[in-house]
C-alpha positions in Angstrom: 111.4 83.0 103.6 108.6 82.6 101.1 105.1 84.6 101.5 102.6 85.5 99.4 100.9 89.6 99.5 101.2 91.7 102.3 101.8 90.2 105.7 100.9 91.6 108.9 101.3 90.5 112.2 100.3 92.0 116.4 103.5 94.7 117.6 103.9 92.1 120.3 105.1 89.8 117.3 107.8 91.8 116.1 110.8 89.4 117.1 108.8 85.9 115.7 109.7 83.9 112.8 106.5 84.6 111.0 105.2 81.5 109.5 102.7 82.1 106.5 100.1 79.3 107.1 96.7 80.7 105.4 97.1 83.3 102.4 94.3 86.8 103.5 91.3 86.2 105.8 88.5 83.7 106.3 86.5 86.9 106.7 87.5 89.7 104.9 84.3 91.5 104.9 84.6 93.9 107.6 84.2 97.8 106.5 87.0 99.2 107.9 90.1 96.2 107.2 91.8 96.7 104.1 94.6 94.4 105.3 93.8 91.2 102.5 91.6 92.7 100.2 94.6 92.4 97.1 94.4 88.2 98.4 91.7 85.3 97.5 91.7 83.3 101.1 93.0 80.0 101.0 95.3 77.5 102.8 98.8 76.5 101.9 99.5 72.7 101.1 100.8 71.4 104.3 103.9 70.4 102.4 104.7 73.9 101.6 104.7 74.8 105.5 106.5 71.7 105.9 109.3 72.9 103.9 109.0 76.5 104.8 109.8 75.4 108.4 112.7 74.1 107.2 114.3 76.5 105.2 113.9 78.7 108.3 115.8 76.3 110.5 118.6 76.4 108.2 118.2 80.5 107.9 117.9 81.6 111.5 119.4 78.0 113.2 116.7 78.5 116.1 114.0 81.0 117.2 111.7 81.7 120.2 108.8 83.1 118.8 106.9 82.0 116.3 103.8 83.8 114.9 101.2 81.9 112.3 99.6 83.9 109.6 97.7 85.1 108.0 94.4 86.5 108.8 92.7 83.4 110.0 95.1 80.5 110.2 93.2 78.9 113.3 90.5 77.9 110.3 93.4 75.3 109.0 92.3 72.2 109.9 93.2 71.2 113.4 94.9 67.9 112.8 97.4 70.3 110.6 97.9 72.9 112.6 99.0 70.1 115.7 101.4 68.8 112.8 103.0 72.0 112.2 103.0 72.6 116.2 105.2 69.3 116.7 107.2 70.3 113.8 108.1 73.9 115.1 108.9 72.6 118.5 111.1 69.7 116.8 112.5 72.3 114.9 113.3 74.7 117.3 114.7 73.8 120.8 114.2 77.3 122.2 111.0 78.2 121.4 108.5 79.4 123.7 106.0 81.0 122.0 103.4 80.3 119.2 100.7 83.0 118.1 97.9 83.2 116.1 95.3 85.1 114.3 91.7 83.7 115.1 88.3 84.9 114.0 85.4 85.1 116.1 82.9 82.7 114.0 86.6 80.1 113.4 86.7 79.8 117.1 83.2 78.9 117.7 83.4 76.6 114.9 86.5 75.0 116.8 85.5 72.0 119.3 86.6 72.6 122.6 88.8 69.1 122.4 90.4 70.9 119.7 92.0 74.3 121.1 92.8 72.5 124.5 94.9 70.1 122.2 96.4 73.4 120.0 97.2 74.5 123.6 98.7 71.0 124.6 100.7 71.2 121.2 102.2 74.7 122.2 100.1 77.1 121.0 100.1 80.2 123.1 98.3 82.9 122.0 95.2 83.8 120.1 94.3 87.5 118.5 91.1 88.4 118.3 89.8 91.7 117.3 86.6 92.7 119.0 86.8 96.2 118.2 83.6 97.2 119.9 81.0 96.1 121.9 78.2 97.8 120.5 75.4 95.3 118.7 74.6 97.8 116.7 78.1 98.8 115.2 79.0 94.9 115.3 76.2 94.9 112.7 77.5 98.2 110.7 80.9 97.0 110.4 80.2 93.2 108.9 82.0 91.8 111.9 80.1 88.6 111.4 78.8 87.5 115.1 76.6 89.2 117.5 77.8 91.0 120.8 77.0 87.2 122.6 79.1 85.4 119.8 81.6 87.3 120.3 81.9 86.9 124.2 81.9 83.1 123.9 84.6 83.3 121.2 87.1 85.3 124.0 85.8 82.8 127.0 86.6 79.9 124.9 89.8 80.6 124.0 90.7 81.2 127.9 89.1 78.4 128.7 91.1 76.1 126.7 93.9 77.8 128.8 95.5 79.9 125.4 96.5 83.3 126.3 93.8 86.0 125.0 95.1 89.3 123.4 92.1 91.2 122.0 92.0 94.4 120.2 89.7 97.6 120.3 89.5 100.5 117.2 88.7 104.0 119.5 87.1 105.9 116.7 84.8 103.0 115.0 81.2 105.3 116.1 82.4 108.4 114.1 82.0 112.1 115.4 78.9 110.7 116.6 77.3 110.7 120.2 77.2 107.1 119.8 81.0 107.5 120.2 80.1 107.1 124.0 77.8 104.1 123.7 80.9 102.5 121.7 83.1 103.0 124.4 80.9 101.9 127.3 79.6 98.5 125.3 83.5 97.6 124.4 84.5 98.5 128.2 81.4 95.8 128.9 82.6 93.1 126.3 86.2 93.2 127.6 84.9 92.9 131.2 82.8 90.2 130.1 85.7 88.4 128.2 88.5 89.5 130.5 91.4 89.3 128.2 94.6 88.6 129.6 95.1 91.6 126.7 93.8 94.5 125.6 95.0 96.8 122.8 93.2 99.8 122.2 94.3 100.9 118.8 92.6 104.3 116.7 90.8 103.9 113.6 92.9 105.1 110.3 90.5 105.1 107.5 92.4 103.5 104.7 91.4 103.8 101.3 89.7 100.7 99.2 87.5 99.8 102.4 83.9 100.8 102.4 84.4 103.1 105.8 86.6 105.3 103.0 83.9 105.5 100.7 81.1 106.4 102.9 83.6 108.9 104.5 83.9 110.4 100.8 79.9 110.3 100.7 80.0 112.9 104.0 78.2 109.3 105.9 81.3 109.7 108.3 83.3 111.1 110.4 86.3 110.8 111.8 86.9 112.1 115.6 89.8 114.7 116.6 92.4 113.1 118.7 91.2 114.3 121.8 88.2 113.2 120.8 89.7 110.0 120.7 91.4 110.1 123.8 88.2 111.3 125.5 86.9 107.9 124.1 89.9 106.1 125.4 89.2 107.7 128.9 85.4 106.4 129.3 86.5 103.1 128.0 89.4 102.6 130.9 86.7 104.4 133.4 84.0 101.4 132.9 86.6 98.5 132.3 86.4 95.9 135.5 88.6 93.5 134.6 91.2 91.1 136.4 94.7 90.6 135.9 94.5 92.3 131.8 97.2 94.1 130.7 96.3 97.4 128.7 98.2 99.0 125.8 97.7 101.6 123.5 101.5 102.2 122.1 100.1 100.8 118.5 101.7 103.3 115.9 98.0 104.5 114.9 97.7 106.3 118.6 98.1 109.6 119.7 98.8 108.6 123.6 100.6 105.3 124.3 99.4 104.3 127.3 100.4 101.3 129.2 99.1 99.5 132.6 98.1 96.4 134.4 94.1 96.3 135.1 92.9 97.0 137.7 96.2 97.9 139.4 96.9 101.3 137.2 93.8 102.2 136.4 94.1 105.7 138.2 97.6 106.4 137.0 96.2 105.6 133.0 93.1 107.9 133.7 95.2 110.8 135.1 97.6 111.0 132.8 95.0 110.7 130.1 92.9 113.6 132.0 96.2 115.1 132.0 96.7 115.8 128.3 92.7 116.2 127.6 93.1 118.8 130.1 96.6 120.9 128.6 94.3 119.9 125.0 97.7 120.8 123.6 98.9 118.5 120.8 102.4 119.0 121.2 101.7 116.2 123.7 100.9 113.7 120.8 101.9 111.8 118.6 102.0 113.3 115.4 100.1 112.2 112.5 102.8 111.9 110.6 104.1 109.5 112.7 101.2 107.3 112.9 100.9 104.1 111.0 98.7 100.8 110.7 
């Protein structure tokens, strides 16, 4: 298959055919993200997903899953992306599943005629990452959109009836008592979104961003893992939501954790308790085992 840079893509998308759509992100301004920075955004010819689409029927004959990349590829015009839709599901006979990477301000920008048709086309799934619910750090980060933006972004996307999977960076506030506030506020966003996903991921600071540098500057940070968990723990302690599965078993944690909201909530905040408790950390992952 042909792609351009780096390409990234959820865990939950490990088994898709991953179908390069957009080259980087819409965005790519936000402090901690290194993931595009070596790409220029822009969107592929239509032709040359056309093709791609192709050449992957005649490589893997048929596939289930399908993920679109890259960073942003809901900002493709929607008239495409229902083209490429109808030409996946033509394509494949089996497939199920469509997913997609979608900024906060693309959604918004999106009418709501146009992600109820995506859905009607086949599209499944949208990312988000929320990463906190703190104003405040929203701002310091360069997310883009405001604590209100943000909720309307997730509501929409459920409303439209597309499956929500959002993400969460424990870690973002620093070794900072504002670590606390930045759990609360994202345990409030969630609950105000309710996600039919959640995963809570830790913050890696990677060099090239502007979290590294002001790290090298002494302007932050980062928290020891149970630091992290202890984060983790007031997070799952104020979250409210319905029917949301929870996972932390990204490669960048020290505790995967896994649980159905509100059903497990207890078991997840034992077991967390648990290993904050033994503050032993032969019980975690090790760091050389952690990854982005």
């Amino acid at each position: 298959m042909r792609y351009e840079g780096n390409i990234f893509r959820p865990p939950s998308e490990a088994r898709s055919y991953i179908l390069q759509c957009t080259v980087g992100c819409s965005h790519n301004r936000c402090t901690f993200c290194a993931m595009y920075k070596d790409k220029k955004y822009h969107i592929r010819p239509l032709e040359e997903i056309m093709t791609d689409i192709r050449m992957a029927k005649q490589y893997y004959g048929d596939v289930e899953k399908v993920f679109l990349a890259d960073g942003d590829a809901l900002a493709m015009d929607t008239s495409d992306l229902l083209e490429i839709l109808n030409k996946l599901y033509e394509s494949f006979p089996s497939l199920r599943h469509v997913g997609i990477y979608a900024s906060p301000d693309t959604i918004l920008e999106k009418e709501m005629s146009e992600l109820t048709a995506l859905k009607a086309a086949g599209l499944t799934i949208a990312y988000l990452g929320v990463e906190t619910g703190d104003e405040e750090l929203l701002k310091d980060i360069r997310k883009g959109v405001t604590y209100d933006e943000m909720v309307e972004a997730g509501r929409k996307i459920r409303r439209a009836g597309i499956l929500l999977s959002v993400t969460v960076l424990l870690g973002l506030a620093g070794r900072t008592p504002k670590a606390v506030e930045h759990a609360i506020n994202t345990a409030r966003i969630l609950n105000d979104m309710n996600p039919d996903y959640i995963g809570a991921l830790t913050l890696m600071v990677v060099p090239r961003t502007e979290l590294y540098k002001r790290m090298e500057r002494g302007e932050f940070e980062l928290p020891g893992p149970f630091e992290i968990l202890d984060e983790m723990r007031i997070m799952i302690e104020h979250l409210e939501v319905q029917g949301t599965e929870f996972r932390s078993n990204h490669a960048s944690n020290y505790l995967p954790i896994k649980g159905r909201l509100p059903e497990d909530k207890e078991k997840m905040l034992s077991l967390i308790n648990e290993i904050i408790e033994k503050n032993d950390r032969r019980y975690l992952r090790p760091d050389y085992l952690r990854a982005l």
